[in-house]
C-alpha positions in Angstrom: -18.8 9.0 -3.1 -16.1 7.8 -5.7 -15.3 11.2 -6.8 -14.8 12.4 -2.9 -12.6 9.3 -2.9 -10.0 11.0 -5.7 -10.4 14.5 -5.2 -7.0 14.7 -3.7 -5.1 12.2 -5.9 -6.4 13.7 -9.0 -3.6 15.3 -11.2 -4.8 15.7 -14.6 -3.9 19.1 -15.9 -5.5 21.4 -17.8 -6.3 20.3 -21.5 -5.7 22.9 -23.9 -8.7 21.3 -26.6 -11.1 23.8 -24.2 -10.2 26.6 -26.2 -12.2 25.7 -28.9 -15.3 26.4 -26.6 -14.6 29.8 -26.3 -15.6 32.3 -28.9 -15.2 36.1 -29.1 -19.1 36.8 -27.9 -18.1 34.3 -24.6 -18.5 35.9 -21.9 -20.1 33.5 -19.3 -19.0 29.5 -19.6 -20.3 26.7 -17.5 -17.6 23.9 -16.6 -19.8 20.2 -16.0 -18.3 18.1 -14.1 -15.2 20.5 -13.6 -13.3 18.5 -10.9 -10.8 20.1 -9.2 -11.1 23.3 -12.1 -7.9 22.7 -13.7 -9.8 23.8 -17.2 -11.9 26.1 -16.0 -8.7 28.3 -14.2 -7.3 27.7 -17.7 -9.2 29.5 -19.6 -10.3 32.3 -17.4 -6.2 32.8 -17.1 -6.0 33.0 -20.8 -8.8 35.1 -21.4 -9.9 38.2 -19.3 -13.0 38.6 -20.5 -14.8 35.6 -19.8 -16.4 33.7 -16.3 -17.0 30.7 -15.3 -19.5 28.2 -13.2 -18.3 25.3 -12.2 -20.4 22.3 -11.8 -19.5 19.3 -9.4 -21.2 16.5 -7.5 -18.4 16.1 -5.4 -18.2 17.9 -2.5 -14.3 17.0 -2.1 -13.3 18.7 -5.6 -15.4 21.9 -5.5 -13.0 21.8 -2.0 -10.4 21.9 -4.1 -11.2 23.7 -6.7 -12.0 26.8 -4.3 -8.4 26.1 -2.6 -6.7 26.3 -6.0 -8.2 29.2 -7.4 -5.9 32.3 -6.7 -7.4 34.8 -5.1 -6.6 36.8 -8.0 -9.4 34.6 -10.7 -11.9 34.1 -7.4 -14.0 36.6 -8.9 -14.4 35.3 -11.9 -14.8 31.6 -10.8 -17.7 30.2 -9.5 -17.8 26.5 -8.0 -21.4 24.7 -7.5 -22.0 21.3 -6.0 -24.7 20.3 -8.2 -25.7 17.6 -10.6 -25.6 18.2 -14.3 -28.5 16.3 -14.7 -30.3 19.5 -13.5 -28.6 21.8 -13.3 -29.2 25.1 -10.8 -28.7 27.5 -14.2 -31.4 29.5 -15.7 -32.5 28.8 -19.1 -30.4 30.6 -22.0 -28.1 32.3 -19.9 -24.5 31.0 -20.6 -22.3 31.0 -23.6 -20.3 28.2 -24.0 -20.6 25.2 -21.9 -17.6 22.5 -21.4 -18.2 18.6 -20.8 -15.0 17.5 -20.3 -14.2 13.8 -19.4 -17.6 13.8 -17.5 -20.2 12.1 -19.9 -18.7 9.0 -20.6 -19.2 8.9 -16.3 -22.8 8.7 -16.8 -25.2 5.3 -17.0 -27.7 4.5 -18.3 -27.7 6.6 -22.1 -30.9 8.0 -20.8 -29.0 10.2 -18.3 -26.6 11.1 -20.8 -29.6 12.5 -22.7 -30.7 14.4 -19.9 -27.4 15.8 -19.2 -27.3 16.8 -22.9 -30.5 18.2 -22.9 -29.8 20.3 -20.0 -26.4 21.8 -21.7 -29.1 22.7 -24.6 -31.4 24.5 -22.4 -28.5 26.7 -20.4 -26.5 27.3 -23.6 -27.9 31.0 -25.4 -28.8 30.5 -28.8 -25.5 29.9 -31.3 -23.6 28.9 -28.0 -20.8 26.2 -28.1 -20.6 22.6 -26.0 -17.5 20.9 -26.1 -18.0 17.6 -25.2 -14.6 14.9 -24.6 -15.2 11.1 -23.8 -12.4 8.3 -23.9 -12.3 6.6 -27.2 -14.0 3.2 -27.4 -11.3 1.9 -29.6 -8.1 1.3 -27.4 -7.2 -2.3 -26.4 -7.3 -2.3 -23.0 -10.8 -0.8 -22.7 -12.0 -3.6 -25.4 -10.8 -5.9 -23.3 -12.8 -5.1 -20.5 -15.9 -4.9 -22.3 -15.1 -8.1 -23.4 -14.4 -9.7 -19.8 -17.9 -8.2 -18.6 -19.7 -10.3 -21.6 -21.8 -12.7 -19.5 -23.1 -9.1 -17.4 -24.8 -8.2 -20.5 -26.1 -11.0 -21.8 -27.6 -11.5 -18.3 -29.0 -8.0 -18.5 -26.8 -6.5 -15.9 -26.0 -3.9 -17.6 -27.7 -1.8 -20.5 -24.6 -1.7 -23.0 -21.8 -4.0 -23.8 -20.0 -0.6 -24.1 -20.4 0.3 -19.8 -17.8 -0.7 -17.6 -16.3 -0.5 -14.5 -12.8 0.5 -13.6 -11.6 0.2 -9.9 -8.4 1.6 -9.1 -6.8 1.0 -5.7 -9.0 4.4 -4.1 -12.4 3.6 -5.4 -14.2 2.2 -8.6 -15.9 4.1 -11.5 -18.4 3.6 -14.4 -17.8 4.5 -18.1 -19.5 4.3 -21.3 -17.1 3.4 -23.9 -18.1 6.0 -26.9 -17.8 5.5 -30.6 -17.7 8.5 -32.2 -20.5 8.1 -33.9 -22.8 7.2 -31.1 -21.7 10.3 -29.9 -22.6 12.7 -33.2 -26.1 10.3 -32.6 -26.6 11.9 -29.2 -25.6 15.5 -29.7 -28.1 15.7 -32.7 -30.7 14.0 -31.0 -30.7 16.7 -28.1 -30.8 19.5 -30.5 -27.3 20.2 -31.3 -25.4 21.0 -35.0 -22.1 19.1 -34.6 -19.4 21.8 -36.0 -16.2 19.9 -36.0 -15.5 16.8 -34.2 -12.2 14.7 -33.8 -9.5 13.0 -32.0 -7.6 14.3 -29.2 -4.5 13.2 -27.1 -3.9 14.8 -24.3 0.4 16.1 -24.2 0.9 14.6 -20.4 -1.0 11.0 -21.5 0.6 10.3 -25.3 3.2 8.0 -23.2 0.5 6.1 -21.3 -2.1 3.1 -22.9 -5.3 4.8 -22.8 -4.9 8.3 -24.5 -7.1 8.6 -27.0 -10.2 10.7 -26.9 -13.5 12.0 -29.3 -14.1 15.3 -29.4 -17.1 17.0 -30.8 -17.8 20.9 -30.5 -21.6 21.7 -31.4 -24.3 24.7 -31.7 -27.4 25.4 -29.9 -29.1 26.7 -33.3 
């Protein structure tokens, strides 16, 4: 699996937009696609009141994850190998729900809905999801899409927006969001978009592709 492939390499650190997940009645979150747990450690070390699940399909990062988790947060971490597409999480039972980066992984849109739907179901009523993709508009990722052209106009692919990135480990999908296909998605699944945005990570402001859409929404 690609994601076994850069469990090790991965470096990202934390990104400080989780936060905005977290409310004062959190006290259980769900991390999708958590990685290595860089958020989820984050968050329980800024907060002592809340736990967390984390959700992986790698088996190599929830590795990881359980390695860098001091034994100190280990009871209030959780790490699952799972896939958010159904997830192992009983219906109404967590608070806030982060989607971090993971989404935009996910191919065809009808998946996407289903991961969306799932966060809907887990997520108590008045709960928060914070969802982060990369930002369709950035030059280099244009240029891809571009490239890949005669793929979808051959009907290789579903969107002119999917694309795949190889690095010198191991090749990945994405779906290029608009920030306004994302608001589409969210409300279609049931959500009240609260605030959305842009956000740049600090350690990536240097780097080409840096830009990301936020939105936070409400299970109503």
């Amino acid at each position: 699996m690609e994601y076994d492939a850069i469990a090790e390499s991965y470096r990202r650190k934390p990104w400080g937009i989780v936060g905005k997940a977290v409310s004062n009645n959190t006290k259980w979150f769900a991390d999708l696609g958590s990685g290595p747990g860089q958020n989820s450690r984050y968050l329980v070390t800024s907060n002592d009141s809340v736990r967390g699940v984390l959700i992986d399909i790698s088996t190599e990062m929830i590795y990881r994850s359980l390695r860098e988790t001091p034994e100190s947060l280990q009871h209030r971490l959780y790490p699952v190998l799972a896939d958010m597409i159904e997830l192992p999480i009983r219906t109404s039972s967590v608070d806030s729900l982060l989607l971090i980066a993971a989404l935009h992984h996910i191919v065809p849109r009808d998946d996407r809905l289903r991961v969306l739907r799932e966060c809907y179901r887990i997520l108590n009523n008045n709960g928060l999801l914070l969802v982060v993709v990369w930002a369709r508009w950035q030059k280099p990722l244009i240029l891809e899409a571009m490239r890949d052209f005669p793929s979808f106009v051959l009907r290789r692919k579903e969107s002119f927006w999917d694309i795949v990135r190889c690095s010198q480990v191991t090749c990945r999908t994405y779906h290029l969001y608009s920030i306004s296909e994302l608001e589409k998605d969210l409300r279609v699944t049931g959500f009240k978009i609260i605030e959305k945005g842009i956000y740049v990570p600090e350690e990536s402001k240097a780097t080409q592709l840096n830009k990301n859409y936020y939105c936070l929404a409400l299970k109503t």
